[in-house]
C-alpha positions as CSV (number, residue, x, y, z in Angstrom):
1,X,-17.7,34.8,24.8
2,X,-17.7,31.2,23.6
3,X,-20.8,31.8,20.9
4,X,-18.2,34.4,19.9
5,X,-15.4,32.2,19.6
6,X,-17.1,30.0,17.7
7,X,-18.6,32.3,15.0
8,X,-15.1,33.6,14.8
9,X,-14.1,30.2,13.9
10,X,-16.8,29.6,11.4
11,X,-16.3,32.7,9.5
12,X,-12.9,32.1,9.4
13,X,-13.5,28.4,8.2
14,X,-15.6,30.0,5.6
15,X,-13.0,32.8,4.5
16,X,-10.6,29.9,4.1
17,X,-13.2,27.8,1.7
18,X,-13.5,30.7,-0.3
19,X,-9.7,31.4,-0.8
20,X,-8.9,28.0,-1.2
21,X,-11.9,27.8,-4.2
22,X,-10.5,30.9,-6.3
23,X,-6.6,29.3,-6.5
24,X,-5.7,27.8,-9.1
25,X,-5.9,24.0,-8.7
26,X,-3.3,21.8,-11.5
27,X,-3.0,18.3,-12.9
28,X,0.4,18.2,-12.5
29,X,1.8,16.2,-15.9
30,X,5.5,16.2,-14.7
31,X,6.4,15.7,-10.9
32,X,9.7,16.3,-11.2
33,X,8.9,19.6,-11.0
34,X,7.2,19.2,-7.4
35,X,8.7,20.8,-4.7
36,X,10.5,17.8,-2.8
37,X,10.0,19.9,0.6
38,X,6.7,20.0,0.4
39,X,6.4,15.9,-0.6
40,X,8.6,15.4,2.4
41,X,5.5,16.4,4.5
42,X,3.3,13.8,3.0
43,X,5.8,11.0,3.2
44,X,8.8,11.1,5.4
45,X,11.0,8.2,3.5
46,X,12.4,9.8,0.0
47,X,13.1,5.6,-0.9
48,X,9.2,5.5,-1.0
49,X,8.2,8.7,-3.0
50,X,10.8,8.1,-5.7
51,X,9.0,4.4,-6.1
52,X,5.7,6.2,-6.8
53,X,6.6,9.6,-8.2
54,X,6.1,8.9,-11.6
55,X,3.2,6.1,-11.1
56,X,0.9,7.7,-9.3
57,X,-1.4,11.4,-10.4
58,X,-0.8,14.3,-8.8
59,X,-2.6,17.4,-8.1
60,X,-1.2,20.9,-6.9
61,X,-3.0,23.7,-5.6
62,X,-0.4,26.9,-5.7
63,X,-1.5,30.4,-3.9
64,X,-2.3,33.8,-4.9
65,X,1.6,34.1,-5.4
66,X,2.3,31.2,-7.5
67,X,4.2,28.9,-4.9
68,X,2.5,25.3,-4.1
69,X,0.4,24.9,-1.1
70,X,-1.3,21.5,-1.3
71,X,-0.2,18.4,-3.1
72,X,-2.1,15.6,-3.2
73,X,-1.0,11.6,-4.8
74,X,-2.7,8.9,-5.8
75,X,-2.1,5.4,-6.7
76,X,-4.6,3.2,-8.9
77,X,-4.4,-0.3,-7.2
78,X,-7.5,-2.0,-8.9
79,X,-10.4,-1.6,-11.6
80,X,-12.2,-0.3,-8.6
81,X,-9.8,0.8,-6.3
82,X,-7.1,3.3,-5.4
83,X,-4.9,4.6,-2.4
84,X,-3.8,8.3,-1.7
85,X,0.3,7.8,-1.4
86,X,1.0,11.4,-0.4
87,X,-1.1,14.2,1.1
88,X,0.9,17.5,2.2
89,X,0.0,20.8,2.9
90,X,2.3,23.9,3.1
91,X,1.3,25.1,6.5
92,X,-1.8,23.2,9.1
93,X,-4.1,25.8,9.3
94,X,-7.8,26.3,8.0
95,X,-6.2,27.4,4.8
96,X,-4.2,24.2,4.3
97,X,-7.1,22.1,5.5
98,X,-9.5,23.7,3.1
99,X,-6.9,22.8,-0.1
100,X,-6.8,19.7,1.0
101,X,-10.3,19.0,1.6
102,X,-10.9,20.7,-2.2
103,X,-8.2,18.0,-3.1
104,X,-9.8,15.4,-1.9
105,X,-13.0,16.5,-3.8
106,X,-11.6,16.5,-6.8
107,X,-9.8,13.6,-7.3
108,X,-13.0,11.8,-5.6
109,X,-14.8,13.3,-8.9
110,X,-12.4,12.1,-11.2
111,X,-12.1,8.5,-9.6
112,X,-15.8,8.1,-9.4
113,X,-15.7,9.0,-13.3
114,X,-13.2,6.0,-14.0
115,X,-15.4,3.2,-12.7
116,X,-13.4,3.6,-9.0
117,X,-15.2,2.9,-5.5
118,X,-13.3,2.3,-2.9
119,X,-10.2,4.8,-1.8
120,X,-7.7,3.9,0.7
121,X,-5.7,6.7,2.9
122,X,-3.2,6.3,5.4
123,X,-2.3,8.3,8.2
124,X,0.1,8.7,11.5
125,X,-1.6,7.8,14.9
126,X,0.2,11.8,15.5
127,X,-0.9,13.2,12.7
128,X,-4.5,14.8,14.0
129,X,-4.8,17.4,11.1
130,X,-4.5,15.2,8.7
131,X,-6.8,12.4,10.4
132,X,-9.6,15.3,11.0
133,X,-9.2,16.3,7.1
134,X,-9.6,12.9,6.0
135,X,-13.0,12.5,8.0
136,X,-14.8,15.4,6.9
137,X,-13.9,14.2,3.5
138,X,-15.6,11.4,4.1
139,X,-13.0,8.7,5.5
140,X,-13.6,6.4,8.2
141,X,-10.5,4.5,10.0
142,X,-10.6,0.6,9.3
143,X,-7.5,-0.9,10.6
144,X,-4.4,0.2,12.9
145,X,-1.0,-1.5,12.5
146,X,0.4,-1.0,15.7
147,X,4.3,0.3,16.4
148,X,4.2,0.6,12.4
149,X,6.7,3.8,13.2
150,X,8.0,3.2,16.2
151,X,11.7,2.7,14.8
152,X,11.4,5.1,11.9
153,X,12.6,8.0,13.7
154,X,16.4,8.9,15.0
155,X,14.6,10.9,17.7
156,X,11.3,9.9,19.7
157,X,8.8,12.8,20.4
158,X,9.9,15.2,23.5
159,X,8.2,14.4,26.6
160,X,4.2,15.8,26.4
161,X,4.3,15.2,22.7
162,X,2.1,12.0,21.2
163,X,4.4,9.1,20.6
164,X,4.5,8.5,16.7
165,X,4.1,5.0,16.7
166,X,1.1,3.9,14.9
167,X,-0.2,4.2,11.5
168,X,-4.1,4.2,11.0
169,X,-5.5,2.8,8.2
170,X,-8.4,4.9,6.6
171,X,-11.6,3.8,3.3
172,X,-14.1,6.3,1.7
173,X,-16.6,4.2,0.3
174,X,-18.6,6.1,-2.1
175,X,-22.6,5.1,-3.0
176,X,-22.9,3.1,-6.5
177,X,-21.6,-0.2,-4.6
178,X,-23.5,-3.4,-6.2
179,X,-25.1,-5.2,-3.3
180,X,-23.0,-8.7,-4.1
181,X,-19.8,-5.9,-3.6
182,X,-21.4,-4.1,-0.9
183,X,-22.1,-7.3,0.8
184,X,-18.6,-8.5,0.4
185,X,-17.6,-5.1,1.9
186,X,-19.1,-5.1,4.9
187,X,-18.2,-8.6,5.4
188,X,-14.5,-7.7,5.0
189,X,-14.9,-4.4,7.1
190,X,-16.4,-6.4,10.0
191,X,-13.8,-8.6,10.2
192,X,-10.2,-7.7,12.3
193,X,-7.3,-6.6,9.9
194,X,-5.3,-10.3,9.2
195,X,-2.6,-11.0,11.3
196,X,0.7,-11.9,9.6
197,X,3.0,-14.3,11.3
198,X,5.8,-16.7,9.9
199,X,4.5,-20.1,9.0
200,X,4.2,-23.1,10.8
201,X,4.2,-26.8,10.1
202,X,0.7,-26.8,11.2
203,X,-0.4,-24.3,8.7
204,X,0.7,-27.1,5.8
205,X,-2.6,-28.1,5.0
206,X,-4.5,-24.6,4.9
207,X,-1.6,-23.1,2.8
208,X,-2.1,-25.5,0.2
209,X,-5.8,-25.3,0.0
210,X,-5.3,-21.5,-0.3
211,X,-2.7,-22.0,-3.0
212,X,-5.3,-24.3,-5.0
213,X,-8.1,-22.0,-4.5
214,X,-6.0,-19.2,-5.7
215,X,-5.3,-21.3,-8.7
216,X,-9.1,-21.6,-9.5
217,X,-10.0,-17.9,-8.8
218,X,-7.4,-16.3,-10.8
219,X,-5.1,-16.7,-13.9
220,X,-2.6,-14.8,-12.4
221,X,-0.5,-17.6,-10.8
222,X,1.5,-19.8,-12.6
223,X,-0.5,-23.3,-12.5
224,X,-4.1,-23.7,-14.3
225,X,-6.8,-25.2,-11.9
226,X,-6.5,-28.5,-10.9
227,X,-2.3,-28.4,-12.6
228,X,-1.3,-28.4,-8.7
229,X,0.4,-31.7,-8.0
230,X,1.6,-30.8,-4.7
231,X,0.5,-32.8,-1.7
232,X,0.0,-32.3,2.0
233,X,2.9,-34.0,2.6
234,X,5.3,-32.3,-0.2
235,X,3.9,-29.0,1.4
236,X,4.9,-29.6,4.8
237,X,8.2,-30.9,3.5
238,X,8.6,-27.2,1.5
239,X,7.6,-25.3,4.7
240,X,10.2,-27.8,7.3
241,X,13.1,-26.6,4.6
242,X,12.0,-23.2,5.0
243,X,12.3,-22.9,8.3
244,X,15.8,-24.9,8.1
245,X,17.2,-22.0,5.6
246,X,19.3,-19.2,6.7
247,X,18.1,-16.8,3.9
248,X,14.3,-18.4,3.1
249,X,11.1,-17.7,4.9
250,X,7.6,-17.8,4.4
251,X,4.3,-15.4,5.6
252,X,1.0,-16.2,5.8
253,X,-1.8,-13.7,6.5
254,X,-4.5,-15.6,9.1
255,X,-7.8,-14.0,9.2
256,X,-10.5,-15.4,11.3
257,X,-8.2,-18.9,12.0
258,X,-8.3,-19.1,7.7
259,X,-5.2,-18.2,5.3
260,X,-6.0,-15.6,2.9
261,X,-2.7,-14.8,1.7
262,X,1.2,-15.6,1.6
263,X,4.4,-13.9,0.8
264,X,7.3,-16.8,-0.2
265,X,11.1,-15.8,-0.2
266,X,13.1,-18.3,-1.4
267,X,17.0,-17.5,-1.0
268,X,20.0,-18.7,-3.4
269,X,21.4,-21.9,-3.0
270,X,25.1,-20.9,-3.7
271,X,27.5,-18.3,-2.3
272,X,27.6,-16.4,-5.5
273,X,23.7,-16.0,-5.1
274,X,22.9,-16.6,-1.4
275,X,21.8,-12.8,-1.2
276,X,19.3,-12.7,-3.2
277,X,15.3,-14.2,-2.7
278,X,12.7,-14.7,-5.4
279,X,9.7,-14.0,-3.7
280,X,6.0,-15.2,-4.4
281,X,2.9,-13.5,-3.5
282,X,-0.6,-14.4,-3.3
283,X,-3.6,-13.0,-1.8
284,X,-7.1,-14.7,-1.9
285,X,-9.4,-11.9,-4.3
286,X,-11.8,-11.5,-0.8
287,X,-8.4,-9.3,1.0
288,X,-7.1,-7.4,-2.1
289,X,-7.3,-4.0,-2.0
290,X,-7.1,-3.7,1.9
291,X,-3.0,-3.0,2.1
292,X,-2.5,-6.6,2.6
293,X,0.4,-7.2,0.1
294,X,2.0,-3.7,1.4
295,X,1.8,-5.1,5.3
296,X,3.4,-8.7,3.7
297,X,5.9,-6.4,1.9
298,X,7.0,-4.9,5.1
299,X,7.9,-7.7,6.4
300,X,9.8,-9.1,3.9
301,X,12.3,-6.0,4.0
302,X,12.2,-6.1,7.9
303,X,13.7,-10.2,7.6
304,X,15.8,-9.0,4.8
305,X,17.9,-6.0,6.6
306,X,18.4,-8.2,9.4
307,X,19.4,-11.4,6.9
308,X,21.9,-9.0,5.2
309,X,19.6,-10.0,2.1
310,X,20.9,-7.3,-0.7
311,X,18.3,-8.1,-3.1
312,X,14.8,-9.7,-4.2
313,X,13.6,-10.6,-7.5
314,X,9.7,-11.8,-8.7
315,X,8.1,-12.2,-11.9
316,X,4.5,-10.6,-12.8
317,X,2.1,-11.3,-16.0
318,X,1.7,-8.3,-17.6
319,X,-1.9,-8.2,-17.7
320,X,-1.8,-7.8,-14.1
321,X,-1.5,-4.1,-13.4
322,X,-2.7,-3.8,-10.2
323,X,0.2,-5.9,-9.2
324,X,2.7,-4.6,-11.0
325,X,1.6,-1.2,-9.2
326,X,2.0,-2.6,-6.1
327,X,5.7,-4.0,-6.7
328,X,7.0,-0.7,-8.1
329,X,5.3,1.4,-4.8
330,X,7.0,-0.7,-2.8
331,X,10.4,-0.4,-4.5
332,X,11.0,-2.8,-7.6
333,X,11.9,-1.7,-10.7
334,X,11.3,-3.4,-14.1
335,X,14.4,-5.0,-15.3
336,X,13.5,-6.9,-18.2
337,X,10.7,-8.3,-20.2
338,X,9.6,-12.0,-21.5
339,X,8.0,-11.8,-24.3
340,X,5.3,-14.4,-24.7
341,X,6.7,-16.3,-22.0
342,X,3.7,-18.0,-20.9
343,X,0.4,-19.1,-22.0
344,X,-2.6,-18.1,-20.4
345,X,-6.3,-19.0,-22.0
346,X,-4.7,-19.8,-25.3
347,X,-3.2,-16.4,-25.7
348,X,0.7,-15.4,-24.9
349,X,1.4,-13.5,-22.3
350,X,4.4,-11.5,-21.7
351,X,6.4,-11.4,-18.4
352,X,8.0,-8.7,-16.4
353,X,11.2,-9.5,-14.6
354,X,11.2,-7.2,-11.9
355,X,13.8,-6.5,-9.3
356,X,14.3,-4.7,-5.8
357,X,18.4,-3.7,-4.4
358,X,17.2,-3.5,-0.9
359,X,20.5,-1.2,-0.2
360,X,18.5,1.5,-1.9
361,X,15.1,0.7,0.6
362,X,16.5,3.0,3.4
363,X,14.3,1.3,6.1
364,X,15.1,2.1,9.5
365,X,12.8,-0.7,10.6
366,X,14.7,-3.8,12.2
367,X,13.0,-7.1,12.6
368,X,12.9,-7.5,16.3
């Protein structure tokens, strides 16, 4: 009876294949038009899909009677990298697994066509289907923020049920990899997820050597190598007034007892303006790409809702898409641009003014 059982289950996995194949599978060129139900099941906060509706690439798959069964987003992050923002199926069974799977397969194909190698996924510690489609596509889990849920929901799961709580962080790593990337990979993947933590007047000296090296490594920041005048001293002294301020913080992200990246909010000074932060991000070039600004992000909005901080501005160079991707998934919008406002290698560079009205966030998550 159990051989039987299982052939049963095979055929019907192979029925399933073969009527997912023959359905019509769309790039989807306006996503207005996607059914907001069936988003819902990728991504339970609306705040979140509106930020990336129109950024990310969509593909449907619709059924034999024209009505969508599968959706699937994705986010390009980096020359090499992307995320999957929102995976939903119609209905968890082996035909919803087996559109999802194809899915997965095709963007894959498409992604490996535009240079891209690494994909990120995320997924609920409760969501089992979707965990078991992502690993027969493929995915491995590489990190788990724990309690990452645990206050999103108005009702906690009946009694028997798993506790949503967790979300799992998931890669597909596809072959190609150069073996000065692949090497840096595995480095990375060996190593714990960083731990994020308000600063410290200890951390002065390691901040600033991060900032510097960040200055070196990339043009993105504002000062040219070696421009940094700051010292040890005028750090710790920035970090003590900080901690002093009602509506200023500062994150760093510790990996391995070494900073590797920070997130700066630094609140209005006056009454008219004491609700607002201009935040600062930076994120040594080993630890982008792993979800590390997104985990930073989170707790900027946590401190905020608790600060009764209304609203956060940054700046971004232009150039720097994979940034700029990141702050509009997250929930800023562009509000204005500089033209030639800074000069990077000789050549003008314009700036985005971008800004986030954290009344429109919707996070249930309180800083606890």
């Amino acid at each position: 009876m159990e051989e039987i059982r299982k052939n049963g289950e095979g055929a019907d996995r192979m029925d399933s294949d073969r009527i997912s194949e023959q359905e019509p599978l769309i790039d989807v060129t306006n996503p207005e038009k996607l059914p907001k139900e069936l988003l819902k099941r990728g991504d339970t906060l609306e705040w979140r899909v509106e930020a990336y509706l129109h950024e990310a690439e969509w593909l449907l798959i619709e059924d034999r009677d024209g009505e969508a069964a599968a959706v699937l987003g994705c986010l390009r992050t980096g020359a090499e990298e992307a995320e999957i923002v929102n995976a939903a199926v119609r209905e968890w069974n082996e035909e919803g697994k087996a559109r999802l799977l194809r899915l997965v397969s095709v963007l894959r194909g498409k992604l490996q066509d535009r240079g891209v190698r690494r994909l990120i996924a995320y997924a609920g510690n409760w969501e089992t289907e979707l965990l078991a489609a992502y690993q027969r596509s493929g995915f491995r889990i590489i990190a788990a923020e724990s309690d990452y849920y645990a206050d999103c929901w108005a009702q906690q799961s009946r009694p028997g049920e798993m506790l949503r709580a967790d979300r799992l962080m998931l890669e597909l790593l596809w072959t190609g990899l150069g073996s000065s990337r692949a090497a840096s990979d595995a480095r990375t993947d060996s190593a714990p997820a960083p731990v994020i933590r308000r600063v410290e007047l200890r951390d002065s000296r390691a901040l600033l050597a991060m900032k510097k090296q960040l200055d070196r490594e990339t043009t993105s920041m504002l000062f040219e190598p070696g421009e940094r005048r700051m010292t040890d001293g005028d750090q710790l002294e920035q970090i003590r007034v900080l901690l002093r301020s009602p509506n200023s913080l500062l994150w760093v992200a510790e990996s391995e007892d070494r900073i590797v990246g920070y997130l700066e909010a630094t609140g209005g000074k006056v009454r008219r303006n004491q609700h607002t932060v201009y935040v600062v991000i930076g994120i040594l070039e080993t630890h982008t790409g792993h979800g590390l600004g997104r985990r930073l992000f989170d707790q900027l909005f946590e401190w905020a809702t608790r600060r009764q901080i209304l609203r956060a501005e940054l700046t971004v160079q232009a150039p720097n898409q994979r940034a700029y991707r990141l702050y509009r998934s997250v929930g800023f919008k562009l509000e204005g641009i500089m033209r030639g406002a800074l000069m990077v290698e000789g050549e003008p560079v314009d700036l985005y003014q971008m800004g986030c009205d954290m009344r429109t966030i919707g996070r249930s998550r309180v800083d606890k």
